[in-house]
N, C-alpha and C positions, 0 to 999 in steps of 0.2 A: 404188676399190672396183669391183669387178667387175659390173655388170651379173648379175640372177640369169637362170642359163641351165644347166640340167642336161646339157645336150648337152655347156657347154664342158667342166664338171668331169669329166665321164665320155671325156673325151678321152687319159685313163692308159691306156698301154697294161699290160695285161695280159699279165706275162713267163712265158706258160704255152704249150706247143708244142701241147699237146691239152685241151680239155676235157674233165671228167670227167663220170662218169652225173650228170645231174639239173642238172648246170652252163648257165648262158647261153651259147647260141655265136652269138646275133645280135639284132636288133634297129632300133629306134630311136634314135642316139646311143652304141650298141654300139660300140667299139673293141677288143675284145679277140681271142681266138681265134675260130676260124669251124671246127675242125677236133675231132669229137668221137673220144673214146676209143675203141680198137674195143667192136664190140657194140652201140652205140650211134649213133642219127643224129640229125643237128643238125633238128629239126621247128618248124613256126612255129606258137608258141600264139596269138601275133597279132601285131597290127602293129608292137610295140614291143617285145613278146619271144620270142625262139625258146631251144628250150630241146636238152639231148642226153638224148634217149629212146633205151630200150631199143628192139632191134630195130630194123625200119623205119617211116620216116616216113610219120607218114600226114597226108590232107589237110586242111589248116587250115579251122577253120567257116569260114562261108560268112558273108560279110558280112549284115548285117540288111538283112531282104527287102523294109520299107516304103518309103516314098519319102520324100523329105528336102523340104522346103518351107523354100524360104531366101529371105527379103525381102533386100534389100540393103544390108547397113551396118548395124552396133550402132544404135540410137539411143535417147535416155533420152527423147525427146519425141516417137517416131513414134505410131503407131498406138493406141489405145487395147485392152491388155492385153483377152482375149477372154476371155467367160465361159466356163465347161466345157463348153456344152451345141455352143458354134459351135466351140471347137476340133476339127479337123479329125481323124480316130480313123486311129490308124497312121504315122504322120507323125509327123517333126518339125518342130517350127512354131517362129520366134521370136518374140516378144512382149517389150513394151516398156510403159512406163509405170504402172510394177510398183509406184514408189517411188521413194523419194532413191536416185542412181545414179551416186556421187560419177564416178569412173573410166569412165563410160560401156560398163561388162561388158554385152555383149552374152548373152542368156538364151532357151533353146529349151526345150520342152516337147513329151516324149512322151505322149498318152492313148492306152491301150490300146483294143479297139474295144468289151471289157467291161468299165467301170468299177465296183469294187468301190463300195457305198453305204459313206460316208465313208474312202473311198480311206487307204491309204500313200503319201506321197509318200518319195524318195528323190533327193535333190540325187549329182549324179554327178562331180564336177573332174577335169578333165582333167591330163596330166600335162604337161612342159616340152617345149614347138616343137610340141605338141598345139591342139586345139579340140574345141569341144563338140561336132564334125562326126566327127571324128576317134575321140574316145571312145565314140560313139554305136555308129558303126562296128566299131571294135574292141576290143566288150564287148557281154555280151548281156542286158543289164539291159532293155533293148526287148524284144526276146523274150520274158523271162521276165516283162515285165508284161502281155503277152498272156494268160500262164497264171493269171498271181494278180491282179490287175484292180490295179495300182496305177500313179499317174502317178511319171513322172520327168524331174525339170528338169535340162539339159546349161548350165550357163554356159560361157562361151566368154572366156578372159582377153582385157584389151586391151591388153595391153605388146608392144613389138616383138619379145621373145625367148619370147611368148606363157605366162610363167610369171607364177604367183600372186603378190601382196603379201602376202607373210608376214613380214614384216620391222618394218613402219612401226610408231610409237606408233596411229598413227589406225586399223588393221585390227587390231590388239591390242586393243582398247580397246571394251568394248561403245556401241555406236551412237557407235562415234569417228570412222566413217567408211571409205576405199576399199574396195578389193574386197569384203572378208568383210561390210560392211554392206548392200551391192546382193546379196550372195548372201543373204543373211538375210530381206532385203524383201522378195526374190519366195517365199522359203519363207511369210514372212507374208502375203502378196496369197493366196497357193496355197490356206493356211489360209480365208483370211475369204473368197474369191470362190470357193474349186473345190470346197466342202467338204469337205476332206480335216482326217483325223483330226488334230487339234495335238500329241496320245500319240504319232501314231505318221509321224515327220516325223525321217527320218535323212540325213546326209551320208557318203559312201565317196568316194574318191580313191585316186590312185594318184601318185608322187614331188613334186611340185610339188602336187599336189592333194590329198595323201595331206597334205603340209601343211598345206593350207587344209582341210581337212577337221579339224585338229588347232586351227586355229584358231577355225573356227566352234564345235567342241567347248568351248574353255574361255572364248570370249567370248560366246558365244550359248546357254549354258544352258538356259534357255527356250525356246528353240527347238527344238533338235534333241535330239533322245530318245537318241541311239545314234550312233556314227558306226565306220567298217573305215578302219583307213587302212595303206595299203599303201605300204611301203618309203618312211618321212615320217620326222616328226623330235618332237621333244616341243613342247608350244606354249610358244613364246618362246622358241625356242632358236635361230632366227634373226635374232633383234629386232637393229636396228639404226638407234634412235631418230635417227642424224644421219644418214643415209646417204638415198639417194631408197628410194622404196617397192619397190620390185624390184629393190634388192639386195644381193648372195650374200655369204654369211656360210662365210668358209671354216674357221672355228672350230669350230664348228657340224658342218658338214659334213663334216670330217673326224672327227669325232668325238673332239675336243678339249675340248669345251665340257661339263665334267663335274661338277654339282651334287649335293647331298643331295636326297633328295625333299621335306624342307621348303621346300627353298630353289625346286624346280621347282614344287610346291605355290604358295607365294607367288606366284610371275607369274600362274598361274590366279585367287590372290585378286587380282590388281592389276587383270587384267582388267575387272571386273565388281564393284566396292566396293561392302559391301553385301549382295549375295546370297546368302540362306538357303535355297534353293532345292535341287534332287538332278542332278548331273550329270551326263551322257548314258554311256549304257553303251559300252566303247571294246573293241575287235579291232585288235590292232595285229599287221603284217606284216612281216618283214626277211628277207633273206638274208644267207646268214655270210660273203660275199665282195663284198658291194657296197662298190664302189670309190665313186661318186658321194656317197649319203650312208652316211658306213664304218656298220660294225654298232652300233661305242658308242650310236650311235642309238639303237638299239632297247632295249638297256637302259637308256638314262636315261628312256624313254619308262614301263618299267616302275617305275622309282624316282616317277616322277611321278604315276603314275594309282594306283597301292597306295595311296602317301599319301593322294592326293583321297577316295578310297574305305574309308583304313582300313583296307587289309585288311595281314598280313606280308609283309616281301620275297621270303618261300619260296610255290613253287607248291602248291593243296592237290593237283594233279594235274599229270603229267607225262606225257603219253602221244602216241603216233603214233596219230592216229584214223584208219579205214577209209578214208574219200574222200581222205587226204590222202598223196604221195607219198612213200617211201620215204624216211629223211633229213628230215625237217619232223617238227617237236612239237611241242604245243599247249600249252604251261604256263598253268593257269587259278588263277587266284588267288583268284574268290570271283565272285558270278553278275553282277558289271558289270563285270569285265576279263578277256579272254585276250589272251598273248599266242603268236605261233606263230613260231617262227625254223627256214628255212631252209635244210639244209645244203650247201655247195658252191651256194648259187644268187647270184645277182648282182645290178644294178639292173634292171627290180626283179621279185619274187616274181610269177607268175602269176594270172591270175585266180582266182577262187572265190565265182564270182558265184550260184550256188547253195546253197554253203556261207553267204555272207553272209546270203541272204535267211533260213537259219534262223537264224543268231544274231539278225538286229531281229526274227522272231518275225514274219516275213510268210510265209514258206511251213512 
């Protein structure tokens, strides 16, 4: 079994001479074309994705301007987790002693230098051969909680191919244990020491994160109010109860792995036996050429959250909104799921960290 590593699967090369307007032509773990259509130049939207815009390229934001406070080394017994008041404002800081920390995840926290009175918080996962340093970096979730006062936790994974456990029976499984329950902890330390809103406490990610973010959703209910998850997969659709906990499920990932939504349904009930509870409102992300995880993705993602929610498999809307590129459409199904696909774009979809913050109902 493969080791989970987005980089290796995204190792296809891509039998295309040019890419087309709005197509990926680089990146992080990029293999494909690097040469856009005319009319068009290959621009970097960030670290991990460049895209072909019209016109000329213009230049890539500017990494976040505060300064990074890095202790040295994860640890689940250093330091004793700091209250809001001494967390240091602009910075990221990491902090330790959050909770149970099966897998020793290393956890950093952004505070704005205006904290909203009981803040948002926003859990952020990084995506694969990524860090919490690295996402912090390139995305501006830091920035924008300058403007709307809300904190946000960067976990940082600890596998050598630096991707999530999305896989294990024990991160599937509420309070079963790796990753997803040290991501869980520090949302609840954030909760009871930073006082930050427990309503309004979401996870977003992006391919490996976009996962965990899929999984904190249907095993963490309670938790997290909302989650975006960008270019992921449906929860439990990497499970691989015998396998180690990182990894890679190439069924899955190629978009093989094709249930009903009662049956996607079910692993959300298995999850968390028991729970009568309301499940976090979901945004999910794809493009209609991602080779790494294929698009089936993305629909089995909507087979699954319809269900959870009740609502029909038809969109009640189907539409290109303003902020969003030419070729991308937002099929909404009812006010706790959209999903957006796409088109000609690759692994994975661009940010829309702006767009995010109105769908959890922070900006």
């Amino acid at each position: 079994m493969f080791k989970l590593s987005i980089a290796l699967a995204s190792l296809v090369t891509l039998a295309v001479a040019q890419v087309a307007e709005w197509g990926q032509c680089g990146g992080i773990g990029y293999a494909g074309s690097t040469v856009c259509a005319a009319g068009t130049t290959c621009t970097e939207i960030n670290a991990y994705y460049s895209q072909c815009l019209p016109g000329q390229a213009s230049a890539p934001p500017p990494p976040s301007t505060p300064t990074v406070s890095q202790p040295s080394g994860p640890s689940s017994t250093g330091t004793a987790p700091p209250g809001l008041a001494s967390i240091p404002a602009s910075t990221l800081t990491q902090f330790s002693n959050f909770g149970t920390n099966p897998n020793n995840v290393a956890m950093y926290v952004y505070k704005p230098k205006t904290v909203q009175s009981n803040p948002a918080l926003i859990v952020a996962s990084h995506y694969c051969q990524g860090s919490a340093q690295d996402y912090y970096e390139g995305s501006t979730f830091a920035q924008l909680a300058e403007t709307y006062g809300y904190i946000v936790i960067f976990p940082s994974s600890p596998w050598s191919g630096t991707c999530w456990d999305v896989s294990s029976t024990e991160t599937l499984t509420h309070n079963g244990g790796s990753d997803s329950l040290s991501i869980a902890n520090a949302a609840r330390f954030a909760i009871s020491n930073w006082g930050v809103d427990a309503n309004r406490v979401f996870a977003v990610g992006t391919s490996s994160g976009a996962m965990m973010t899929s999984v904190l959703a249907g095993a963490y209910p309670d938790v997290f109010k909302a989650g975006i998850v960008d270019s992921g997969v449906a929860f439990g659709c990497f499970a691989e109860p015998n396998e180690a906990e990182d990894s890679w499920n190439a069924q899955c990932a190629e978009g093989q792995l094709i249930l009903t939504g009662q049956q996607w349904q079910q692993k959300i009930a298995t999850a968390y036996p028991g729970y009568t509870g309301s499940y976090p409102r979901m945004q999910v992300w794809h493009g209609t050429i991602d080779t790494t995880l294929y698009p089936q993705n993305f629909y089995e993602e909507i087979k699954q959250w319809t269900t959870v929610f009740g609502y029909p498999s038809t969109p009640i809307s189907n539409v290109s909104e303003s902020y969003l590129p030419s070729g991308y459409s937002n099929s909404t199904f009812g006010p706790n799921f959209q999903a957006i696909l796409a088109q000609n774009v690759g692994h994975t979809v661009p940010l829309f960290e702006q767009q995010y913050l109105e769908f959890l109902g922070i900006a």
